[in-house]
C-alpha positions in Angstrom: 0.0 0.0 0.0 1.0 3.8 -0.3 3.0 5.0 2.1 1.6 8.3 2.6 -1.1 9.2 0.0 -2.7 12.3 2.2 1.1 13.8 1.4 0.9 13.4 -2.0 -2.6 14.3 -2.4 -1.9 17.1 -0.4 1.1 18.1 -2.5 -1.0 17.5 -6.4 -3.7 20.4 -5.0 -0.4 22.8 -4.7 1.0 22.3 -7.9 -2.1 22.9 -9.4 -3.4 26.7 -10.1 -7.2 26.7 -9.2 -7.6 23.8 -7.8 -10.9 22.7 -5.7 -9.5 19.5 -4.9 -7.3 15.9 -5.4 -8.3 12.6 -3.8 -6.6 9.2 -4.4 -9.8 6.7 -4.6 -10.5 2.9 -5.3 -11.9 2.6 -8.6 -15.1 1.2 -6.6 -15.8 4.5 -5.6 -14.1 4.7 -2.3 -11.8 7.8 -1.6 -8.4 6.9 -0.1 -7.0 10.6 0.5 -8.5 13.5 -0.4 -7.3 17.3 -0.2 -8.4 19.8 1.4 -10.1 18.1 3.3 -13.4 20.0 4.1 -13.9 19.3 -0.7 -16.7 17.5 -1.4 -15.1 14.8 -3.4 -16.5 11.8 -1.9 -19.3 12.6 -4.3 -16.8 13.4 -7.4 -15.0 9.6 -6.4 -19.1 7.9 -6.2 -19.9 9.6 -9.9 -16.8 8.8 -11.7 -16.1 5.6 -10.6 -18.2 3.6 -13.1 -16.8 6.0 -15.6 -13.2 5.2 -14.7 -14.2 1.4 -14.7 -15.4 2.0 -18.0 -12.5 4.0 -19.4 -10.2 1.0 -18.4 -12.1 -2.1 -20.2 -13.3 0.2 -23.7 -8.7 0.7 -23.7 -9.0 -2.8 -23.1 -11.7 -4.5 -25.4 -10.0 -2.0 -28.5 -6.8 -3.5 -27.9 -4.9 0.1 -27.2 -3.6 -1.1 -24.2 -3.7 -0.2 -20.7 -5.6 3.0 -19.7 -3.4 5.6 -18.6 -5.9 8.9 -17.6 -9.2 10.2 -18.0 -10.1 14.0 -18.3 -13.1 15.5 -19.0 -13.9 18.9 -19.9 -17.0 20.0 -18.1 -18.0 23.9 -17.5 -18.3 24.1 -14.4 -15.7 21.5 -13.1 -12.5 19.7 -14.9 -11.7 17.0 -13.9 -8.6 15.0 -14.9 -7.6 11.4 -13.6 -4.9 8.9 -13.6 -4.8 5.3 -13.5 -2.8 4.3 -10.5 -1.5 0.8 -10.0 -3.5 -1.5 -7.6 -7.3 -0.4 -9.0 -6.5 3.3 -8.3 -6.9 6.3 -9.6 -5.5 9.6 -8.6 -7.8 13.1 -9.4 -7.6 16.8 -9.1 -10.3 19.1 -10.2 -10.0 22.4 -10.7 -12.4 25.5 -11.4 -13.7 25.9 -15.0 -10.2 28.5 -16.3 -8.2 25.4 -14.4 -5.5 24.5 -17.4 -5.3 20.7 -18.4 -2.4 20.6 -19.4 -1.0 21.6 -16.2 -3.1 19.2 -13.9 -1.9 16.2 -16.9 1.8 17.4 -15.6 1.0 17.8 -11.5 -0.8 14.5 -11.9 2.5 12.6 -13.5 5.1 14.3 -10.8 2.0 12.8 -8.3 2.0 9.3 -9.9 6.1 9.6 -9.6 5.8 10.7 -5.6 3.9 7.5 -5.4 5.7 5.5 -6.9 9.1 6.9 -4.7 7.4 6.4 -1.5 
């Protein structure tokens, strides 16, 4: 298991400019670590959790390959998702001017924090 995830969720909602939250979850829907802590993201983890699942078998059943992130582009919320090891998946969402290309990069220096500790 991860050593610390609260630290590394902790750390992903820094590096990201207008960020609402990150949480590490269980692709069942279960939050691990979220940040800050009074977000509202065990809701955010319940919703997108058949959509991660999802994500993960279409990769699978078209033969591209493991899934590697999921983003979507929604006004009044993006949200942007990696695939973690272990039936994780590691989030951040940001207001709607939140940049994806910066939570994509915040989100890989994340995956590499978890993969150090």
């Amino acid at each position: 298991m991860i050593a610390d995830p609260s630290r590394t969720v902790g750390d992903l909602v820094k590096r990201v400019g207008q960020a609402r939250g990150a949480l590490l979850m269980h692709l069942d829907g279960v939050p691990i670590a979220q940040a800050p802590p009074e977000a509202d993201l065990d809701s955010l983890a319940g919703e997108y959790a058949g959509l991660l699942r999802q994500a993960q078998a279409l990769a699978a059943e078209l033969d591209l390959g493991a899934a590697r992130s999921f983003s979507v582009r929604a006004a009044s919320h993006p949200v942007v998702f990696a695939f973690v090891p272990g039936d994780l998946a590691l989030g951040v969402e940001t207001r709607p001017s939140g940049l994806r290309g910066q939570m994509r990069h915040a989100l890989a220096q994340a995956l590499g924090q978890l993969g150090e500790q």
